[in-house]
Each structure stands twice: as C-alpha cells, then as structure tokens.
Phi, psi and omega in degrees: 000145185031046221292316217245017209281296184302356160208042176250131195275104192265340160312290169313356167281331200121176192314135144239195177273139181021067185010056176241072172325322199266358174233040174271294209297299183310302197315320183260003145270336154303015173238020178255312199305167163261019171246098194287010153272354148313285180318316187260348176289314143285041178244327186258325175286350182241358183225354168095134219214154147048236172341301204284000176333132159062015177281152172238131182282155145306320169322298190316317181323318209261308214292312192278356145349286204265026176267329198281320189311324191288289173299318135352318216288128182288145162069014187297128159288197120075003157347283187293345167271350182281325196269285187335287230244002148297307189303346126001292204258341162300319179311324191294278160339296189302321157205085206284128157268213158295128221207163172294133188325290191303331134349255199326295162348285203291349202269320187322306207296321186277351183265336174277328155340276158317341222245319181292335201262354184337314198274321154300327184282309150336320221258332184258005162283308201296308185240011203255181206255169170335289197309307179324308208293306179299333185261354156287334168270353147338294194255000176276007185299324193302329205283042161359301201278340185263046191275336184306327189285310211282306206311327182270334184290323178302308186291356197258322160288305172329330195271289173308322193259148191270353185270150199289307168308302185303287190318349173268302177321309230282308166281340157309298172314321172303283189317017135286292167333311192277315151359277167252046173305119175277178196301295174319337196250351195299353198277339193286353198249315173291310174312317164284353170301310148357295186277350184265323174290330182305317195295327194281303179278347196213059163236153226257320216242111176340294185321303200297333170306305160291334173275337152272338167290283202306298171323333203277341178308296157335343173295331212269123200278147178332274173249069144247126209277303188262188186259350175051201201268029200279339182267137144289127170318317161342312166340290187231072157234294158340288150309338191262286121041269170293347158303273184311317179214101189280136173270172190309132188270159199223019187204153162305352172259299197300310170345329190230093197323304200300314138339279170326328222254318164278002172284343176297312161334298171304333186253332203267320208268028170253333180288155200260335158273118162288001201316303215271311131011278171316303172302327165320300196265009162273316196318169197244016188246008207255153174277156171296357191274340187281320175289340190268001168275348166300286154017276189324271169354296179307273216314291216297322203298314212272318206272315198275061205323157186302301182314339167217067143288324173320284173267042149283317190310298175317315168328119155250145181293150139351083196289335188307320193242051164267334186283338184281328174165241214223130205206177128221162186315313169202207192236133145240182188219172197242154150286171203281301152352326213265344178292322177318308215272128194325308195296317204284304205269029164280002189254298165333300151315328181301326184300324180240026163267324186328062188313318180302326169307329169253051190280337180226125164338121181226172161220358169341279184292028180231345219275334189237011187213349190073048156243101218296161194253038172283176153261337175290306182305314209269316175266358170283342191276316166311294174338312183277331155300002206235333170331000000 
C-alpha cells in the first residue's frame, strides 16, 4: 500500500494549495484514519475544501492514484466521502472553460487519473453500502468517455437495486451521461429511449418517474422542432407536476427548492410544447419568483436554439440588486425577425397577461432579448407585431 508515496518529489510537481508540499505523503495516509474529522480535514487539503471544492493542482494528477488504492482497499473507512470529493474534481473538468494550454493539460492528465479507477467505482456500485452506491454514481457521471460501457450497465441497475435514492442517483447520472453525448454517439440516446421511456411509464415509485422524465429530457434532438417518439408523454406532466408539488428529495439538488425548480424549468423549455410552461404560468398558486423563471423559461423555450440553451442558463441574477428585483448582469439584444414569429408572440401575450410576473422589477426582457422591460410597453410592441 502507498509502495511509492515517499518518493516522489511532491515539491517538483508543482503548485499544490498553499505550498505545503511537504505534508501530501501523511495527508494521504491520513485518509485510512479512523477518525473521521481527521479523513476530512485531509480530503480538502489534497483535493480542495469549501471555495476551493474539486479545484485541481499539479499534484492531483499524482494524488488520485492513491485515493484509488483507498477505495480498492476491504474495510477502507470514509469511500463514499471520498468518491464525493473526487466528483469535485470530476465536475471541475466538466466544466472547465478557458483555461490555459498547462490547464487544459492538467485537467486531461486528472481525468485519466480518474478515469483509471471506472472499474473500481463499478465494483462499489455492485457491493458498497447506500452511501457508497451514491456516491459512486456521483463521480460516475464525469467518466464521459465510457457511455457505451456505463449506460446499459446504469439502467440495468436500475432496475435491481431496491434502494429508492440509489435508483433516482443512478438517473440523475444517466442525464449527465446522455447529455453529454457528442454527435458520433447520439445513436445510444435512440437505443435507450425505450428502457427510459418505460421507467417514466411503469415504474412503482413515483421519485424514480421523475428522475426519468428528467433523464428522458436529454433524449431530444438539437436540431428537430419535435421529440417524434423518442419521450414519453408523460415526460411533462411530470415535470410540471413535480414544479408545483414537489416531492421528497431524494438527490442533492432537490434540497435546495429553488434550485430543483429551475433545473425543471430548464428541462421542460427543452421541450418543443409550450403547453406545460403556459399552464405553469396561469397557475394561480406560483409566486412572483416562480413566475418570472417561467418567463424566462418561455422565452428560452421559444427564442433560444436547443444548442445553446445550455448558456443562457449559465446567465446569472445580479447579487447586488437583488433586494430590487430579478437584475442580470448585462444586456443583449435577439434579431428583430425572430419577434415575427406566431409562437413567440402568443407567448409573449401570455407573458404580459401573467400578472405575477411583474410583481418584481426585471431587465430580463432586454437583458436576453432587446425587449423592454415595461409591461405597457412590452404589450404595445406586442399589439403591434400582432396587428
């Protein structure tokens, strides 16, 4: 175990956080203690804490070797916080912008790192206890490059395992996976639509139904204005649904409502009908905060090509103006053309029949659209394309 720890010149690699080159070989036999505020307090020094979550070092490339022997290891404590705080570094990787030539390197060099251990992680989905099984599906989301391997092996679990959590983790991991399928692989989002549609119609637990409808979303092709039969219908009666009354969270993202409620938002405005949108936003129980992410939604829905709905998304409010209302950061504008269009201003009316929306200050609609963000204005511009 840790044959090679002591000789390797962990200085001559390169940055680690706050250059204490010299405590990485303890640090990383420290994560066999049996004292687990010891284990995490050297889990954030060597793979990044709090801010610094998942950041990657020079170091790391050499560090996760000896995280897989720890998980390898029978009777190893502290795995599943372990697997937690490597999908840190998977996450990181995923989604890394523009980074530096020696970046990008270093992010290649940690994903394979990572990447070494698939069979490990595997092996603790198959036999590790709850926490293990989740957090194994945590970081198997990040393993990009195997979906052909992971994808029929996930759904196949699905099916087996009795637990209620793992099997919602299992599909929050597929709808990464499916995600991030390139153009060469999209054939694997038709072979599997099947086994995904079923679970959205005939699967017993209500939770898991919704955690396929959200995978089954990822299904929907770029560019084709409909989904033809790759979804179930069900799919957003689902999503709409779970918007309104949300059920027991059963994934880390559902913990935080607010959250949960625009990644639904986000999946429903992937859909080529606005219908379930529209209703959303007639409800008479939805909030003004709720309404202006339906807005949003709508607008992204109608405006937005599928291919970069991603960073619209990536768009953030304003923390500053926030006690003033719904702010984003800065301004663009849509082509003018694009106003033209039957679908756009039926929404638009809905939008400014919608009272909760403008229950709070926005620049939303100038901020992603050129649209002003009065609402008498904003329905005289309508009136007038509609004339």
């Amino acid at each position: 175990m840790f044959s090679n720890l002591d000789s390797i010149d962990w200085k001559g690699l390169g940055y680690h956080t706050y250059m204490r080159h010299e405590e990485i070989p303890k640090a990383i036999r420290d994560l066999l203690s049996p004292d687990e505020v010891v284990r995490e307090e050297v889990r954030g020094f060597l793979l990044g804490a709090q801010q610094d979550f998942g950041d990657i070092y020079d170091t790391t490339p050499r560090i996760i070797p000896f995280c897989l022997e720890v998980l390898a290891m029978e009777g190893a404590p502290g795995k599943a916080e372990l697997m937690q705080q490597l999908s840190g570094q998977g996450m990181y990787i995923a989604e890394a912008g523009v980074r530096s030539v020696h970046m990008m390197d270093l992010c290649l060099r940690t994903y394979a790192a990572l990447r070494a251990g698939l069979d490990v992680y595997l092996n603790l989905l198959e036999q590790g206890d709850r926490d293990e099984r989740v957090a194994a599906c945590e970081l198997l989301q990040y393993l990009t490059d195997d979906p052909e391997r992971l994808i029929p092996m996930l759904l196949e679990r699905v099916d087996r395992d009795t637990d209620e959590a793992v099997q919602v983790e299992l599909l929050y991991c597929l709808k990464a996976l499916f995600a991030s399928l390139e153009w060469p692989r999209f054939p694997l989002k038709h072979q599997f639509a099947p086994a995904l549609k079923a679970l959205v119609e005939g699967h017993s637990s209500p939770r898991v139904r919704v955690a396929a409808a959200r995978a089954s979303v990822e299904l929907i092709p770029q560019y084709r204005l409909r989904e033809g039969d790759s979804i179930s219908p069900q799919v957003q009666d689902l999503l709409a649904s779970e918007f309104l009354h949300p059920g027991l969270p059963m994934h880390w993202t559902e913990d935080y409502p607010w959250i949960q409620q625009i990644h639904l938002v986000r999946d429903l405005a992937r859909l080529s009908d606005p219908a379930p949108l529209l209703r959303l936003l007639a409800a008479e129980e939805i909030t003004a905060e709720q309404a202006h992410l339906l807005a949003r939604g709508l607008l992204c829905q109608a405006i937005v090509n599928k291919a970069h709905q991603r960073s619209h998304w990536q768009q953030i409010k304003s923390f500053e103006k926030s006690k003033e209302g719904d702010y984003y950061l800065r301004g663009s504008a849509i082509a003018a053309f694009q106003l033209e269009r039957g679908p756009v201003r039926a929404i638009l009316q809905a939008i400014v029949a919608a009272d909760r929306v403008w229950e709070r200050p926005t620049n939303l609609f100038s901020y992603f659209y050129g649209l002003p963000d009065s609402r008498d204005e904003l329905r005289r511009l309508v009136e007038g394309k509609t004339a």
